[in-house]
C-alpha positions in Angstrom: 0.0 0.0 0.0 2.8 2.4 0.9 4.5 1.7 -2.4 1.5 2.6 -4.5 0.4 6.0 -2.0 3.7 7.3 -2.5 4.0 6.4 -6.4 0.8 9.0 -7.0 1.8 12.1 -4.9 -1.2 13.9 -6.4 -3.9 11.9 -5.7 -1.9 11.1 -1.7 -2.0 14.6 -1.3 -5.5 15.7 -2.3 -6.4 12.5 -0.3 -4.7 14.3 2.9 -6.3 17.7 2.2 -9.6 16.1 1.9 -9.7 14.0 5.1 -8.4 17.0 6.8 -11.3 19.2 5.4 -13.7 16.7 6.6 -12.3 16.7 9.9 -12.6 20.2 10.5 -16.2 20.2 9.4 -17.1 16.8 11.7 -15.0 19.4 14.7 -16.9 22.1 14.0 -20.3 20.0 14.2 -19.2 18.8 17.0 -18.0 21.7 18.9 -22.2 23.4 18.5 -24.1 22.6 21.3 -27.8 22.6 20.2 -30.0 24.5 22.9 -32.3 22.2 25.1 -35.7 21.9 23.4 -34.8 22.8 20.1 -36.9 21.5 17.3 -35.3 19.2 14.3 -33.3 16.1 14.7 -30.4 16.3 16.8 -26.8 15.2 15.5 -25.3 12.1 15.5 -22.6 13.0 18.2 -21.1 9.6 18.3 -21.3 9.3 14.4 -19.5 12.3 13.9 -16.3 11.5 16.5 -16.2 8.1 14.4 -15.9 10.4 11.3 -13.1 12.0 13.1 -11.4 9.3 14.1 -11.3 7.4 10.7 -9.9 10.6 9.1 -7.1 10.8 11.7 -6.5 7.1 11.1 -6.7 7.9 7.2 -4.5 10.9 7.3 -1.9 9.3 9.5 -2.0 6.4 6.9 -1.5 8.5 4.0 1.1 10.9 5.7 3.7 8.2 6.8 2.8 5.4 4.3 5.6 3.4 4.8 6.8 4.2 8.2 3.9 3.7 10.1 3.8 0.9 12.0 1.6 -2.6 10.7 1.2 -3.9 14.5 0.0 -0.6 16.0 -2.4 -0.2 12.9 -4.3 -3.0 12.9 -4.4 -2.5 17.1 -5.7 0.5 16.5 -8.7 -0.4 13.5 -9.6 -3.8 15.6 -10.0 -1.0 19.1 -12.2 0.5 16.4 -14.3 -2.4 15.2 -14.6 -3.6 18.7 -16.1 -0.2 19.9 -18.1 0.7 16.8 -19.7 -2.5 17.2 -20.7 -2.6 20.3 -21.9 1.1 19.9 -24.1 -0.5 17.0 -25.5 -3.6 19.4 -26.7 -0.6 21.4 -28.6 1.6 19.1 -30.3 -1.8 17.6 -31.1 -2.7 20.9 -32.6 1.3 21.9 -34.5 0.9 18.4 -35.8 -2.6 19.0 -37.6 -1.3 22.2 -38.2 2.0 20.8 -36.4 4.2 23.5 -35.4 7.5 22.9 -34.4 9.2 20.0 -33.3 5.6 18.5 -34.0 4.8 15.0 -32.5 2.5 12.4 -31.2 5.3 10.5 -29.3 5.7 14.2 -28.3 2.1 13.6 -27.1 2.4 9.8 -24.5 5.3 10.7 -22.5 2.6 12.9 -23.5 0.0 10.5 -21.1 2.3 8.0 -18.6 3.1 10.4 -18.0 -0.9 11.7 -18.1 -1.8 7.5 -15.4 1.0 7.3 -13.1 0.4 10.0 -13.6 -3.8 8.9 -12.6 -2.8 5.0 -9.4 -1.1 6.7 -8.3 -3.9 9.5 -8.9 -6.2 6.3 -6.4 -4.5 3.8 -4.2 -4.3 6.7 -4.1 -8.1 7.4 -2.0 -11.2 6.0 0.8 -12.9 6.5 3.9 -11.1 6.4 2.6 -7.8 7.1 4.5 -7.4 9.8 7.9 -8.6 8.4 7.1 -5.4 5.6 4.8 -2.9 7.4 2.2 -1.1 5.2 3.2 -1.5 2.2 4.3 -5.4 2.7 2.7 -8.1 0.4 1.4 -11.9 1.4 -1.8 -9.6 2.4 -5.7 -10.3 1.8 -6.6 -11.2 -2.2 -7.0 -8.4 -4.4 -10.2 -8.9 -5.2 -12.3 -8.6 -1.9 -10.7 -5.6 -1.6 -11.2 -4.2 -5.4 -15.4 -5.4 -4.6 -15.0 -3.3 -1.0 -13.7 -0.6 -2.9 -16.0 -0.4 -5.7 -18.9 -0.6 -3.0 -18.2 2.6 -1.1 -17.7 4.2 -4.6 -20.9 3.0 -5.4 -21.9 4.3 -2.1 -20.2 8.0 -2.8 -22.5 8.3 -6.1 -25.1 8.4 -4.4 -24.3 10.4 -2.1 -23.9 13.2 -4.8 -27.2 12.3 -6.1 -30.0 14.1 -3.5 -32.7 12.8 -5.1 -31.6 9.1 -5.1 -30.2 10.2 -1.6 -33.1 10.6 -0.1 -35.1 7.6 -1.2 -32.1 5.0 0.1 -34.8 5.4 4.1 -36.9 3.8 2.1 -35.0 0.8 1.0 -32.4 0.6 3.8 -31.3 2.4 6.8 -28.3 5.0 6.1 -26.6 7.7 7.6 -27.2 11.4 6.3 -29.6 10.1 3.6 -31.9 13.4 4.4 -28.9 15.6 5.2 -27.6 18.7 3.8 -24.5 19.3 1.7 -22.3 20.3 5.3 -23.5 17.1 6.7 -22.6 14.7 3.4 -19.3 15.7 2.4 -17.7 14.1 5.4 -19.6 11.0 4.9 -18.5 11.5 0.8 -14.6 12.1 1.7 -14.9 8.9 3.8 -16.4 7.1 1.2 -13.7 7.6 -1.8 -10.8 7.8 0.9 -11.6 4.3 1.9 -12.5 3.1 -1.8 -8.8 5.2 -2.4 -7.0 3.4 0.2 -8.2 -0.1 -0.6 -7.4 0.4 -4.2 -3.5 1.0 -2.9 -4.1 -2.0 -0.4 -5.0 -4.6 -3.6 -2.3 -2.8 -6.0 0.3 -3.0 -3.2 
């Protein structure tokens, strides 16, 4: 993977720029505190420092592709599966007996975020990695990762489509489906970052 980020200096650095931009918007959501009784739904708090997260993961990835270390990666993505998931058991749980807020579009967001953080911890595995750090070889098959790839591609046209956007409720549960631009470009930088990043993993 290292080989490959470093090889296309344009694309790593508008990668870096992007995840960065996406950050500060998810830190800027974050740092509003929405008055007590106000009307509208109320923002995914927990969504949004996953968001962050990832792109600090992403950006760290991108920055030092070939000197960060293989070990502390994948300790830190499987941290992240772990938690993600069992943030996700709760919401289903909260939806299943309707308390609060809960809903499954509550449920989808971590749905993404586990399906993100898995698609990373997978490019990141295989024998050998260790011996070569990022960019080893003797890691996962090309393939899953190309199909992982082309489905959060598939997943960031649509998120530049509103129309089609807003109709995914209907069909299945997914984060920022009625949101505004603000609120979709993190969720759209994620999306080709980690279709980006997997690309590198298979090619690498």
């Amino acid at each position: 993977m290292g080989l490959f980020v470093e090889q296309y200096g344009l694309v790593r650095w508008s990668a870096v720029i992007a995840f960065c931009s996406a950050a500060a918007l998810v830190v800027a959501r974050l740092a509003r505190v929405r008055p007590v009784g106000c009307d509208g739904p109320r923002a995914d708090r927990e969504s949004d420092a996953a968001h962050l997260v990832m792109c600090l993961v992403m950006v760290g990835m991108l920055v030092f592709p070939t000197a960060v270390d293989a070990h502390a990666m994948r300790g830190v993505l499987t941290a992240m599966v772990v938690v993600y998931t069992l943030v996700l058991g709760e919401r289903i749980l909260r939806w299943r007996n309707g308390i609060g807020d809960a809903g499954a579009g509550t449920a989808g967001a971590f749905a993404y975020h586990v399906l993100a953080a898995a698609a990373m911890l997978y490019a990141m595995s295989g024998p050998g990695a260790h011996e070569h750090g990022v960019s080893g070889h003797g890691g996962p098959a090309p393939a899953p990762l190309l199909a992982l790839a082309a489905l959060f591609a598939l997943d960031a046209v649509v998120m530049l489509m509103p129309g089609l956007r807003r109709r995914l409720p209907g069909v299945f549960p997914h984060p920022v489906t009625t949101a505004g631009a603000p609120a979709v470009v993190p969720h759209l930088v994620m999306d080709l970052g980690t279709a980006y990043m997997l690309v590198a993993a298979a090619a690498g």
